[in-house]
PyMOL Python script that loads the backbone (N, CA, C, O; Angstrom):
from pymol import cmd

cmd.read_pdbstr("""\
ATOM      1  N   UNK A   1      15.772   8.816   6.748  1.00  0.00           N
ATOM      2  CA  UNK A   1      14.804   8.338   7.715  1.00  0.00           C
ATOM      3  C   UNK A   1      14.002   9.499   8.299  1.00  0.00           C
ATOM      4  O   UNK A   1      12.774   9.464   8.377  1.00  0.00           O
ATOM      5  N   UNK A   2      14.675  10.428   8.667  1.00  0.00           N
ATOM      6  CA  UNK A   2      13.925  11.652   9.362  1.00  0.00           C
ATOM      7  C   UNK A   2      13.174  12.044   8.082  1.00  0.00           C
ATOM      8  O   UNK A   2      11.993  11.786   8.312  1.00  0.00           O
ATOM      9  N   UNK A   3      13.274  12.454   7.065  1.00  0.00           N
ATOM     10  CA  UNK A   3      12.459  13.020   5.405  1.00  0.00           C
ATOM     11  C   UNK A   3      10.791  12.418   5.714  1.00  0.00           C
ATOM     12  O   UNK A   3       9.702  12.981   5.609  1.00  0.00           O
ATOM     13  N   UNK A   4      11.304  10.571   6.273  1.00  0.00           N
ATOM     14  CA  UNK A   4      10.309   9.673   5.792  1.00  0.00           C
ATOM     15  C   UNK A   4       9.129  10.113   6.924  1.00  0.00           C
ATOM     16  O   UNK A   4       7.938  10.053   6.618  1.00  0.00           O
ATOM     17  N   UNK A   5       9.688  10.671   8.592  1.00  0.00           N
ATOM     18  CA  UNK A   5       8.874  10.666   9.350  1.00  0.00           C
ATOM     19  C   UNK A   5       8.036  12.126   9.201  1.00  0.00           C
ATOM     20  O   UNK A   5       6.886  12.374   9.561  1.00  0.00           O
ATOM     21  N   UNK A   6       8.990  12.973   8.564  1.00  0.00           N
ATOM     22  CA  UNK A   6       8.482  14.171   8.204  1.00  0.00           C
ATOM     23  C   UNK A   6       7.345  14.344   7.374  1.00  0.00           C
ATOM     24  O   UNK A   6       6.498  15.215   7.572  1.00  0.00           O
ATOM     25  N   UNK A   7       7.310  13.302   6.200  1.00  0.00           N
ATOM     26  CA  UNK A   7       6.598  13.056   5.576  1.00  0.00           C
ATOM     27  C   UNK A   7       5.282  12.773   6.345  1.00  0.00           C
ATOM     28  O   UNK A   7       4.237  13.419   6.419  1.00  0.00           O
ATOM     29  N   UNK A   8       5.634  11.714   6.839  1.00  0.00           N
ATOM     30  CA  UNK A   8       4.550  10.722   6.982  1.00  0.00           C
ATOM     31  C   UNK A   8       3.488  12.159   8.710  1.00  0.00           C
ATOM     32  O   UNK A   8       2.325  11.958   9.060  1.00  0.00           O
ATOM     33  N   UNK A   9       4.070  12.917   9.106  1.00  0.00           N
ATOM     34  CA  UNK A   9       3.831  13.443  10.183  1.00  0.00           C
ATOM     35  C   UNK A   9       2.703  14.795   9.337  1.00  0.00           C
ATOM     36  O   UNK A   9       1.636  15.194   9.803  1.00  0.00           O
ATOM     37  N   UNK A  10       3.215  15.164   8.309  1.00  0.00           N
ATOM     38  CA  UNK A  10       2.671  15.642   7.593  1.00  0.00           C
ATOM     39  C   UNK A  10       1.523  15.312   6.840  1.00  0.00           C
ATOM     40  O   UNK A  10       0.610  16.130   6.950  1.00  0.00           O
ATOM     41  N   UNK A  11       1.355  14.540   6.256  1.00  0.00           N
ATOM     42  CA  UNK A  11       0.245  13.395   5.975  1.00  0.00           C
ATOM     43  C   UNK A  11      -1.021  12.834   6.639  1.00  0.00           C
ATOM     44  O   UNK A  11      -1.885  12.092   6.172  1.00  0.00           O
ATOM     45  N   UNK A  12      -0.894  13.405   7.889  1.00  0.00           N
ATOM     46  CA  UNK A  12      -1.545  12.895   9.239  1.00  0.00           C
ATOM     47  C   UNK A  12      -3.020  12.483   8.660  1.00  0.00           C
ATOM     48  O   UNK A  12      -3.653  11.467   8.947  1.00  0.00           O
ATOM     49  N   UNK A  13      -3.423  13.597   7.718  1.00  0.00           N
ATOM     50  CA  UNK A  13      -4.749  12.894   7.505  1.00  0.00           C
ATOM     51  C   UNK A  13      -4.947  12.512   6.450  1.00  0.00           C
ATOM     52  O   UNK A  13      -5.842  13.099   5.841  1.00  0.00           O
ATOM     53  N   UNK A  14      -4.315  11.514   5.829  1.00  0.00           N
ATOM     54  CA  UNK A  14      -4.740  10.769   4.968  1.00  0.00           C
ATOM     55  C   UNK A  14      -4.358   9.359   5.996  1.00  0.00           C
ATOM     56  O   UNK A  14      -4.358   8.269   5.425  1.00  0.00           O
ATOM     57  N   UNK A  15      -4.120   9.387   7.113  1.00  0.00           N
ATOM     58  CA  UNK A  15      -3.601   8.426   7.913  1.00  0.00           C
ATOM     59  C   UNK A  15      -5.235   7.214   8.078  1.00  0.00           C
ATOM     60  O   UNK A  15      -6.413   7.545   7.940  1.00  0.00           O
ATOM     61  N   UNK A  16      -4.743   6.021   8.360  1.00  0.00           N
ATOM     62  CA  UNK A  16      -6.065   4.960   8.683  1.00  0.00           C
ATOM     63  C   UNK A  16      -7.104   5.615  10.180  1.00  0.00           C
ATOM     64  O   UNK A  16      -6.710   5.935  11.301  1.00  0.00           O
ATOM     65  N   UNK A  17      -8.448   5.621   9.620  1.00  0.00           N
ATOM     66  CA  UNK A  17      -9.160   6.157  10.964  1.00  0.00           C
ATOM     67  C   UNK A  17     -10.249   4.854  10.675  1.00  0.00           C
ATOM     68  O   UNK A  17     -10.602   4.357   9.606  1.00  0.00           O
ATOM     69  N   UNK A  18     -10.668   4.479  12.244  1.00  0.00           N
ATOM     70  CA  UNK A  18     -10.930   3.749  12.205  1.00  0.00           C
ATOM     71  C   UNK A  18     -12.900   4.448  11.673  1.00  0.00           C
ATOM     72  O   UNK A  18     -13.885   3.773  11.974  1.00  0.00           O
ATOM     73  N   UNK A  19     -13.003   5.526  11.069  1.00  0.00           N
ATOM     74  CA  UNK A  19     -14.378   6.070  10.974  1.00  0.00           C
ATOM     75  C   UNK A  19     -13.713   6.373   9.050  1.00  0.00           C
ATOM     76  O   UNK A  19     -12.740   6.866   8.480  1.00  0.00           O
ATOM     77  N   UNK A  20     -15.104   5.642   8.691  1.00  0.00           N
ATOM     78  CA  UNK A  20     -14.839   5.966   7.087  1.00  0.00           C
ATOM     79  C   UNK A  20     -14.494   5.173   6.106  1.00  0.00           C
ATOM     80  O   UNK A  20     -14.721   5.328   4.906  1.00  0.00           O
ATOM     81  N   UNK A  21     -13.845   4.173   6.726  1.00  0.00           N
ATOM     82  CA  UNK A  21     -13.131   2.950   6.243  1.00  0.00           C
ATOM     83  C   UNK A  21     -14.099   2.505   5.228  1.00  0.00           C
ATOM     84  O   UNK A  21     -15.288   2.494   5.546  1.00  0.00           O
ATOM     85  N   UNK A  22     -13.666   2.055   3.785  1.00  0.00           N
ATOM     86  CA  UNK A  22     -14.751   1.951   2.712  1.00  0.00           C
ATOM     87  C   UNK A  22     -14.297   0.217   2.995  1.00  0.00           C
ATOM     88  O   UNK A  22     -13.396  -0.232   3.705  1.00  0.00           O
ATOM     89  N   UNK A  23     -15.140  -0.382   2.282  1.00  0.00           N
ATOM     90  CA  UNK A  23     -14.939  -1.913   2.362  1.00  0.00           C
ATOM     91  C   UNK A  23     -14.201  -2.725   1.299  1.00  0.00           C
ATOM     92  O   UNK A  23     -14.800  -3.216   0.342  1.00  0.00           O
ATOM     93  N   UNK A  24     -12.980  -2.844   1.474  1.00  0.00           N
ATOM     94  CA  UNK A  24     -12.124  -3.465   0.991  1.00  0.00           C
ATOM     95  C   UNK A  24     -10.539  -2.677   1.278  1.00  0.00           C
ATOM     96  O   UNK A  24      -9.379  -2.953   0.970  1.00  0.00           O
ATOM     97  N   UNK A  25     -11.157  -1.653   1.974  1.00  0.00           N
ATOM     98  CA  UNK A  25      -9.827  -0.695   1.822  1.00  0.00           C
ATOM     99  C   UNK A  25      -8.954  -0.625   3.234  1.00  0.00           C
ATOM    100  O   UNK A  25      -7.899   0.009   3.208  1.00  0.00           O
ATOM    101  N   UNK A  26      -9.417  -1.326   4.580  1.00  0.00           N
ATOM    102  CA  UNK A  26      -8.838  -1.236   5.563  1.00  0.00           C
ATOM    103  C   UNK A  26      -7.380  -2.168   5.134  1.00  0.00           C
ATOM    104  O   UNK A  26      -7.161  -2.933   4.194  1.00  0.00           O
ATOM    105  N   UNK A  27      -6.279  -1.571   6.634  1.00  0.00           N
ATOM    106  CA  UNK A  27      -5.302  -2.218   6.515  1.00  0.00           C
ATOM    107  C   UNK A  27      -5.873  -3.280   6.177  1.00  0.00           C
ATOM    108  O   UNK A  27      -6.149  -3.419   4.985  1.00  0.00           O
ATOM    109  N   UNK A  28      -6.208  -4.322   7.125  1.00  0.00           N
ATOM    110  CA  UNK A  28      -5.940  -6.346   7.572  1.00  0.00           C
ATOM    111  C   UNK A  28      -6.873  -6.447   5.845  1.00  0.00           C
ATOM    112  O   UNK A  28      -6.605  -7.336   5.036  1.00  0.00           O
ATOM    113  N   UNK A  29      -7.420  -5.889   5.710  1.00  0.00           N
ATOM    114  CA  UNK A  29      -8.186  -6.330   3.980  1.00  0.00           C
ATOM    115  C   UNK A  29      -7.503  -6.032   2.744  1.00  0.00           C
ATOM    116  O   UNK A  29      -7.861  -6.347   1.609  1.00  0.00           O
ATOM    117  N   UNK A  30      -6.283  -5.264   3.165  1.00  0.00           N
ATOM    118  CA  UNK A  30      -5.640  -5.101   1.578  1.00  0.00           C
ATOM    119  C   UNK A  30      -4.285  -6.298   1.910  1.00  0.00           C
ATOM    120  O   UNK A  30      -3.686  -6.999   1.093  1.00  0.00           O
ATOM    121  N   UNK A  31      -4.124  -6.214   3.229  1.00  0.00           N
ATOM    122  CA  UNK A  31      -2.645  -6.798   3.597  1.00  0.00           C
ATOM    123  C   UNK A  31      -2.840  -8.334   3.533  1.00  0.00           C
ATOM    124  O   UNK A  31      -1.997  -9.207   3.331  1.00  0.00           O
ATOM    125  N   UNK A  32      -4.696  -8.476   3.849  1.00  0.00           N
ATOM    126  CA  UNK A  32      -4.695  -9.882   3.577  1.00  0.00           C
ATOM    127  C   UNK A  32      -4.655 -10.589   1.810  1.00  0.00           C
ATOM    128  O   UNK A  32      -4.431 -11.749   1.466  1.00  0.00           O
ATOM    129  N   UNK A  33      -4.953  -9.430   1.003  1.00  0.00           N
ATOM    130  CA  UNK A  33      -5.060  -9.933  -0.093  1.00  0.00           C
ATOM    131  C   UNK A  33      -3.630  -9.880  -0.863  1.00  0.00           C
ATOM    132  O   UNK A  33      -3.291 -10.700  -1.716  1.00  0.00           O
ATOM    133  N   UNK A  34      -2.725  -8.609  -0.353  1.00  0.00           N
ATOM    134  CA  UNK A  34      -1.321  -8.539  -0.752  1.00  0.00           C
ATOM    135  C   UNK A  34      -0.368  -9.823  -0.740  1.00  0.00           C
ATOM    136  O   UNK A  34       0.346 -10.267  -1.639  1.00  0.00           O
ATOM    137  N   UNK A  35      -0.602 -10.318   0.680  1.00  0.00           N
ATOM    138  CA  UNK A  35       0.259 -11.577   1.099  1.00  0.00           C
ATOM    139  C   UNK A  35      -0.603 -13.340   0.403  1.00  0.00           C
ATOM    140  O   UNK A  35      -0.265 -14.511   0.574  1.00  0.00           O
ATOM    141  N   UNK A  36      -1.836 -12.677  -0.417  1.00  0.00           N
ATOM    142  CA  UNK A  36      -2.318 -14.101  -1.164  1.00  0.00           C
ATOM    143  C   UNK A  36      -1.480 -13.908  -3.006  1.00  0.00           C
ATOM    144  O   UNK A  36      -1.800 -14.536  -4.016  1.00  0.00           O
ATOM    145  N   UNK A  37      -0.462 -12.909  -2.877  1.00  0.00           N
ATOM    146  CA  UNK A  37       0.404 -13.073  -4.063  1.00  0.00           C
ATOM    147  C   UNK A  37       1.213 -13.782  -3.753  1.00  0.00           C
ATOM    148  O   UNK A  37       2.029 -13.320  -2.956  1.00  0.00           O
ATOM    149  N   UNK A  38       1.362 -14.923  -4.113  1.00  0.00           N
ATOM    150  CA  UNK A  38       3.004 -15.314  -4.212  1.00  0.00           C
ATOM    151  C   UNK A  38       4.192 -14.862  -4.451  1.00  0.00           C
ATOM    152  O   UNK A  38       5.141 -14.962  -3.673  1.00  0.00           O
ATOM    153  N   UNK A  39       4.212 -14.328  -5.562  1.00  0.00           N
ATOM    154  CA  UNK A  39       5.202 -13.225  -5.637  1.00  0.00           C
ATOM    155  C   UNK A  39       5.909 -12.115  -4.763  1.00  0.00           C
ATOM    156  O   UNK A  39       7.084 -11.754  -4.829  1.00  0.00           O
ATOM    157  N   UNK A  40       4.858 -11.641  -3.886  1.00  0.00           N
ATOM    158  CA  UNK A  40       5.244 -11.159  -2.608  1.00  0.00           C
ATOM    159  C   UNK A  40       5.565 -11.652  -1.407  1.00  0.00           C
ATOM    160  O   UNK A  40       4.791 -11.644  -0.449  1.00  0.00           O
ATOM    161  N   UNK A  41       6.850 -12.159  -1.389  1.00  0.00           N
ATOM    162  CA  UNK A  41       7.541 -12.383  -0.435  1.00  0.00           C
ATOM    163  C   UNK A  41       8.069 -11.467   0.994  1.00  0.00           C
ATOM    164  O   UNK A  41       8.866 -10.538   1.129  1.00  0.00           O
ATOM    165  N   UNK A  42       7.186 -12.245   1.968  1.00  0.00           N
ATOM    166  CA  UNK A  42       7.389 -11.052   3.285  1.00  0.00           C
ATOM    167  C   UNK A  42       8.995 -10.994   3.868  1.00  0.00           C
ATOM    168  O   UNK A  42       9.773 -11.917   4.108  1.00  0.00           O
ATOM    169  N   UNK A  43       9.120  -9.841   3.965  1.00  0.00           N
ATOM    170  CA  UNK A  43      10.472  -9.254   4.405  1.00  0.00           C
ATOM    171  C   UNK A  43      11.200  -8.696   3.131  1.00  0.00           C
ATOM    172  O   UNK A  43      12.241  -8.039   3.159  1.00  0.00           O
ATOM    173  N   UNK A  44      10.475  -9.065   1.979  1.00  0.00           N
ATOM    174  CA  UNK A  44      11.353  -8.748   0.440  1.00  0.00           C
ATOM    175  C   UNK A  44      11.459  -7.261   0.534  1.00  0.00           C
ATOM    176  O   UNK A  44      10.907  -6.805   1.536  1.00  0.00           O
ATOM    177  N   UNK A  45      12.132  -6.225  -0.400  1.00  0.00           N
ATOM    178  CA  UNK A  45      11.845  -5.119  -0.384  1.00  0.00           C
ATOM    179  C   UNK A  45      10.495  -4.484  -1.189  1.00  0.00           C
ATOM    180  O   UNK A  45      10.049  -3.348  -1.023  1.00  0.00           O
ATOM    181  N   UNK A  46      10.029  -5.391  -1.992  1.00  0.00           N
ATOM    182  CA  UNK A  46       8.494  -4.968  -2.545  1.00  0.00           C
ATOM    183  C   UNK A  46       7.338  -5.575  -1.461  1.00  0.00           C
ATOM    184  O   UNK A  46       6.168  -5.222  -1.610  1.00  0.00           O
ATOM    185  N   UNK A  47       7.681  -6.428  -0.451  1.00  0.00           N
ATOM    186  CA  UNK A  47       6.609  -6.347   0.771  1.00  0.00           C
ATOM    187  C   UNK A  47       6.984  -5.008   1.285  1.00  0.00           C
ATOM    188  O   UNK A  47       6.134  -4.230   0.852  1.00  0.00           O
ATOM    189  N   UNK A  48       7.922  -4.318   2.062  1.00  0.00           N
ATOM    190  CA  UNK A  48       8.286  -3.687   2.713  1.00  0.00           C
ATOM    191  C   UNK A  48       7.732  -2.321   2.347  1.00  0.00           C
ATOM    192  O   UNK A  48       7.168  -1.500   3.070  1.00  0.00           O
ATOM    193  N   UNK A  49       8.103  -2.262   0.717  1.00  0.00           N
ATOM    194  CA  UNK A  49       7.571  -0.772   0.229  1.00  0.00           C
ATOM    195  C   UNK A  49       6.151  -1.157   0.159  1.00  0.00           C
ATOM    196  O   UNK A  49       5.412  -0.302   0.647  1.00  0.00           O
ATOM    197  N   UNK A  50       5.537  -2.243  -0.327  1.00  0.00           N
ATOM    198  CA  UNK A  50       4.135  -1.914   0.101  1.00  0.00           C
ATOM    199  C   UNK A  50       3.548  -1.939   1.612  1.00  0.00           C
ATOM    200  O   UNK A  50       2.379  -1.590   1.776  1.00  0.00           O
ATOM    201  N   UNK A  51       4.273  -2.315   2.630  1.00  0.00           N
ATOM    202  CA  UNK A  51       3.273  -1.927   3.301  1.00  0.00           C
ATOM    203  C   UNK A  51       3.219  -0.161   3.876  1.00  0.00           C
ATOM    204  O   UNK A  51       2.369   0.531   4.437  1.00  0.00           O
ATOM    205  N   UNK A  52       4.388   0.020   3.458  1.00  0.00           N
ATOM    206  CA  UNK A  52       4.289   1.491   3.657  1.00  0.00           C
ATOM    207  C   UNK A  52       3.497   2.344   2.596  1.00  0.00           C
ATOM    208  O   UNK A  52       3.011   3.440   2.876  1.00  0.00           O
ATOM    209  N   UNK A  53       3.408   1.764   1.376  1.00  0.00           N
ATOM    210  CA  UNK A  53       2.160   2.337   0.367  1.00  0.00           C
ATOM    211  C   UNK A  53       0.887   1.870   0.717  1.00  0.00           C
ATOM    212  O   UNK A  53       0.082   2.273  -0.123  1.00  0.00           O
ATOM    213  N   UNK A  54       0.421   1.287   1.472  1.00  0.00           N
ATOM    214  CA  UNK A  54      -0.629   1.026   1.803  1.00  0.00           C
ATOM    215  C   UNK A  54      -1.078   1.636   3.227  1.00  0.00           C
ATOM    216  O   UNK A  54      -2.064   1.346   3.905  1.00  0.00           O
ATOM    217  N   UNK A  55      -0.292   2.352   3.414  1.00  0.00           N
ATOM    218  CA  UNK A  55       0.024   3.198   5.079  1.00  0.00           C
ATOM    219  C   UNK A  55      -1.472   4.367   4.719  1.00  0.00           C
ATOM    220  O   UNK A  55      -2.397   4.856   5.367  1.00  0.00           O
ATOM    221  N   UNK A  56      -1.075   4.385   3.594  1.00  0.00           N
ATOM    222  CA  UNK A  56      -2.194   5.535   3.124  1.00  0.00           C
ATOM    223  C   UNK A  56      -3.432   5.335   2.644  1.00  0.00           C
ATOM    224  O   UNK A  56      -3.539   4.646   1.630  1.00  0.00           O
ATOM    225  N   UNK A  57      -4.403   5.792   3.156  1.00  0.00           N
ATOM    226  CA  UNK A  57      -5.567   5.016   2.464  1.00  0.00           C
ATOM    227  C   UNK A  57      -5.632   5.472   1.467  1.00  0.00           C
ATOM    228  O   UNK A  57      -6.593   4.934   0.917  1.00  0.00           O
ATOM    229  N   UNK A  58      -5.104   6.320   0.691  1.00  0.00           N
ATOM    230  CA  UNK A  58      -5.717   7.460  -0.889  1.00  0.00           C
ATOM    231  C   UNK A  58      -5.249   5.729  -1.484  1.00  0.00           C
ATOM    232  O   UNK A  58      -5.938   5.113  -2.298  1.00  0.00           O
ATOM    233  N   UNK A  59      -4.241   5.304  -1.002  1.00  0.00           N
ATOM    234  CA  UNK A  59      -3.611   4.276  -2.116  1.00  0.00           C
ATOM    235  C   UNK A  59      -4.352   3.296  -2.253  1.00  0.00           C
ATOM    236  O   UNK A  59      -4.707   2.831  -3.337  1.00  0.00           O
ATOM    237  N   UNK A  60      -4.857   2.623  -0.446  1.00  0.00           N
ATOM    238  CA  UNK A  60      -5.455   1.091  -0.277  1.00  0.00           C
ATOM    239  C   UNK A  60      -6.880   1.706  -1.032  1.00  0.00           C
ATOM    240  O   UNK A  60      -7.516   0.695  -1.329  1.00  0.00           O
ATOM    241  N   UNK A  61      -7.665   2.926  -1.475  1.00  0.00           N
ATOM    242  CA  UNK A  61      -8.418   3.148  -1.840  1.00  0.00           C
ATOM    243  C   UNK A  61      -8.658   3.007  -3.567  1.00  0.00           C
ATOM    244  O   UNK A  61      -9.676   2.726  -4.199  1.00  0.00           O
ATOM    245  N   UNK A  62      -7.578   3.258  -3.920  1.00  0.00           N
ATOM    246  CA  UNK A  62      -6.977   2.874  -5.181  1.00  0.00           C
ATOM    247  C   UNK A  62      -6.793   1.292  -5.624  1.00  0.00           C
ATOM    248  O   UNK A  62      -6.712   0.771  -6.736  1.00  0.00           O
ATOM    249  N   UNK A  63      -6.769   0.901  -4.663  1.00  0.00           N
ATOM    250  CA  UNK A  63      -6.201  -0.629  -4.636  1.00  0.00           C
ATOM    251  C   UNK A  63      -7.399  -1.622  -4.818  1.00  0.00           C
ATOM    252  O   UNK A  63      -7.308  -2.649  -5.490  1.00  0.00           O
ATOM    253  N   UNK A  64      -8.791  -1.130  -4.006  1.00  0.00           N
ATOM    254  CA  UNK A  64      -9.319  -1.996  -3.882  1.00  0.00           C
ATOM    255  C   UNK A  64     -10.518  -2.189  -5.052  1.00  0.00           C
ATOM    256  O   UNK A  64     -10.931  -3.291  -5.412  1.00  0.00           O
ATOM    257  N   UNK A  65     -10.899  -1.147  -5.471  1.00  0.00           N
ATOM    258  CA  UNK A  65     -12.020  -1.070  -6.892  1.00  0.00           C
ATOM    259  C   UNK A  65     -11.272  -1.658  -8.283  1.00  0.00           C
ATOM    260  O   UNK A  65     -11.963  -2.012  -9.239  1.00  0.00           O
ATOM    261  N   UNK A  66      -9.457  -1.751  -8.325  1.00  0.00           N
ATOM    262  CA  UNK A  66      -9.187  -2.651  -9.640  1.00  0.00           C
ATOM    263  C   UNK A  66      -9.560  -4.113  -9.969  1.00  0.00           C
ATOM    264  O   UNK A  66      -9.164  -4.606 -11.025  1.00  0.00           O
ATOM    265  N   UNK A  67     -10.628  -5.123  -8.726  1.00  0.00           N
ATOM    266  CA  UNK A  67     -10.472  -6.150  -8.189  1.00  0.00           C
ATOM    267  C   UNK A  67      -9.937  -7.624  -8.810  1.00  0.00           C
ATOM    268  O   UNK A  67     -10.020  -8.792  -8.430  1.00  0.00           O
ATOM    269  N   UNK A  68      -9.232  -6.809 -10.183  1.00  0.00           N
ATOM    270  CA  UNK A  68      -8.239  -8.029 -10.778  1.00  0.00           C
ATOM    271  C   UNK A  68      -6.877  -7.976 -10.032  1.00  0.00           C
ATOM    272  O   UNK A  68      -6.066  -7.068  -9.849  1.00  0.00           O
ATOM    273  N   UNK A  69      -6.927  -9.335  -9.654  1.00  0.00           N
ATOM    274  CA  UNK A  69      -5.905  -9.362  -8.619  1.00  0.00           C
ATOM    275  C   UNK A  69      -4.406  -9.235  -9.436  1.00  0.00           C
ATOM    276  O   UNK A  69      -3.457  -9.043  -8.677  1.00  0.00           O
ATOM    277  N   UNK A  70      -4.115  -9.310 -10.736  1.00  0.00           N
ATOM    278  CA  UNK A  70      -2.945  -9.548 -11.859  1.00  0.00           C
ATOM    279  C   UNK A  70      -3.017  -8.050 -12.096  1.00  0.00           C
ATOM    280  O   UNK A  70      -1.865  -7.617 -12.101  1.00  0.00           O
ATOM    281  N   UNK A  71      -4.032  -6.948 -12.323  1.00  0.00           N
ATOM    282  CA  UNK A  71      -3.953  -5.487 -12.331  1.00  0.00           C
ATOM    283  C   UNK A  71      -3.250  -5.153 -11.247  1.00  0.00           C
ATOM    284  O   UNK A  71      -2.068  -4.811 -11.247  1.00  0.00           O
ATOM    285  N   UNK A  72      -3.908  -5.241 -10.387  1.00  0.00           N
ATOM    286  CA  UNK A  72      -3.325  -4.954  -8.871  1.00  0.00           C
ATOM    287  C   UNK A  72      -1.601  -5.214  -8.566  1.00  0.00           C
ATOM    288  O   UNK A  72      -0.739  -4.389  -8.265  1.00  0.00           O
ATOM    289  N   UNK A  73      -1.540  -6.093  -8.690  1.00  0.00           N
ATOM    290  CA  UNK A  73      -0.221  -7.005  -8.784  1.00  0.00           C
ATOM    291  C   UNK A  73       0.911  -5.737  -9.863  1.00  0.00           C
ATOM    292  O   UNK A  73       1.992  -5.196  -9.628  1.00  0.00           O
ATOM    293  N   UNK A  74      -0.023  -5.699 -11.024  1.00  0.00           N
ATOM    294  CA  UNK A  74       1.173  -4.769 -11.764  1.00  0.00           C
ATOM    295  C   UNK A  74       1.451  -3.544 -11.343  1.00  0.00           C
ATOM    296  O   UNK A  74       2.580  -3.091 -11.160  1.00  0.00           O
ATOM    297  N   UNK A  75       0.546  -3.059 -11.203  1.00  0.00           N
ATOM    298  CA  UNK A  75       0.112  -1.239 -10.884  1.00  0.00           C
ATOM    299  C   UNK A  75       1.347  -1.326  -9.540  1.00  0.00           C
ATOM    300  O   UNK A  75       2.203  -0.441  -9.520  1.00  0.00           O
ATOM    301  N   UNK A  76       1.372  -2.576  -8.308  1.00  0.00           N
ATOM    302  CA  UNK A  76       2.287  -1.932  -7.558  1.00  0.00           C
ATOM    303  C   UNK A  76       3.391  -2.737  -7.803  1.00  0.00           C
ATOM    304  O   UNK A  76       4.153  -2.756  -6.836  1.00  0.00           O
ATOM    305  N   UNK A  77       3.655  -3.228  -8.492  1.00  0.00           N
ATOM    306  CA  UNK A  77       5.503  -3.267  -9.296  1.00  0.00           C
ATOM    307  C   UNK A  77       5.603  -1.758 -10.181  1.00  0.00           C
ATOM    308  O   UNK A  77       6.499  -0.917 -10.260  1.00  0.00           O
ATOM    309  N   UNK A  78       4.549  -1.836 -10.652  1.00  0.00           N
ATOM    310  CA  UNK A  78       5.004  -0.056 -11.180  1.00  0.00           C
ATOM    311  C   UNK A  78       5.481   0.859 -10.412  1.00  0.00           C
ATOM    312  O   UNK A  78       6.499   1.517 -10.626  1.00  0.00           O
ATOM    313  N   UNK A  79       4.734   0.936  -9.454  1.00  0.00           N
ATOM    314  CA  UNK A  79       4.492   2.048  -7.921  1.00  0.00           C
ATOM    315  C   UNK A  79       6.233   1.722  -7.540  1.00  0.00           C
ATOM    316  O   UNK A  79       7.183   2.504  -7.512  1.00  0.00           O
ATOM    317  N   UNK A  80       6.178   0.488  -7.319  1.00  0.00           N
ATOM    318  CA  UNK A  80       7.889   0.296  -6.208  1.00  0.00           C
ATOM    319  C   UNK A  80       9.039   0.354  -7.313  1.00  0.00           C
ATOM    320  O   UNK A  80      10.234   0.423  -7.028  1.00  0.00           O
ATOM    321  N   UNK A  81       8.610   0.324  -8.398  1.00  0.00           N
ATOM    322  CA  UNK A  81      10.246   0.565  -9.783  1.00  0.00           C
ATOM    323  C   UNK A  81       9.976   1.946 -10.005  1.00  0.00           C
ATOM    324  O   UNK A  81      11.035   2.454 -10.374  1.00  0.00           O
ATOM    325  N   UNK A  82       8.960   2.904  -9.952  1.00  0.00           N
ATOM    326  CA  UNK A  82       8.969   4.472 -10.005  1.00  0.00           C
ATOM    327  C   UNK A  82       9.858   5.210  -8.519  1.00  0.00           C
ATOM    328  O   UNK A  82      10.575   6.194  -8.338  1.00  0.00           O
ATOM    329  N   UNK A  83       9.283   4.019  -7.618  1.00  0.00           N
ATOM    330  CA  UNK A  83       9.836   4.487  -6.159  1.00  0.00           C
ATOM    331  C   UNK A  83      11.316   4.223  -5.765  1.00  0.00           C
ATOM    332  O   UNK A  83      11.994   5.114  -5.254  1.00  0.00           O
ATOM    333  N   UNK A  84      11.797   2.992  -6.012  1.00  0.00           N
ATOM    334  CA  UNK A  84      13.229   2.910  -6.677  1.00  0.00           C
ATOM    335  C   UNK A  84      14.290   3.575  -7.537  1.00  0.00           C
ATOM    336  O   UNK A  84      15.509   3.561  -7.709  1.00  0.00           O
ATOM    337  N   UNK A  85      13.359   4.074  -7.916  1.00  0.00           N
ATOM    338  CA  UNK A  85      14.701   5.175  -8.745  1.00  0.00           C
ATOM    339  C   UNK A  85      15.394   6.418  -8.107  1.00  0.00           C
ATOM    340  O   UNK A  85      14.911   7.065  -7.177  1.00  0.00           O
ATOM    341  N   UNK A  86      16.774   6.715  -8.816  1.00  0.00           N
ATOM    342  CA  UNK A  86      17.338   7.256  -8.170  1.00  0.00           C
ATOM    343  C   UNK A  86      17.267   8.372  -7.981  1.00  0.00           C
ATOM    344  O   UNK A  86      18.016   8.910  -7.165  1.00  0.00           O
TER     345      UNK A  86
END
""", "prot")
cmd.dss("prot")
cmd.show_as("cartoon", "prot")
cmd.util.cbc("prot")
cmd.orient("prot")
């Protein structure tokens, strides 16, 4: 837990500002399209790891120009079974 805050304290600027924000890439716009998967079940551990991959905009920035929603969908089952390992 402490690694994760270290991390994330470190990171500071890739953090969400509310100046810059490209369009499609804010939190409520990726989180609204995340939770129109079915597959993603809130409280699951692949909601959970994404919303912390989406903490970052380099990622929600990544996220939002694939705009096939079944690309999208795979790329972060990839992301959370690379992040899963031991």
């Amino acid at each position: 837990m402490l690694d994760r805050l270290i991390v994330n304290v470190s990171i500071k600027s890739d953090c969400t500002s509310t100046i810059k924000v490209k369009k499609g890439c804010s939190i409520e716009e990726v989180m609204k399209e995340l939770h129109s998967i079915d597959e993603v079940q809130f409280g699951s551990e692949l909601h959970t790891f994404s919303i912390e991959f989406f903490y970052l905009r380099s990622k929600r920035e990544m996220w939002a120009p694939m705009r096939d929603i079944d690309r999208k969908f795979s790329r972060l089952k990839l992301m959370f079974k690379q992040n899963s390992k031991p």
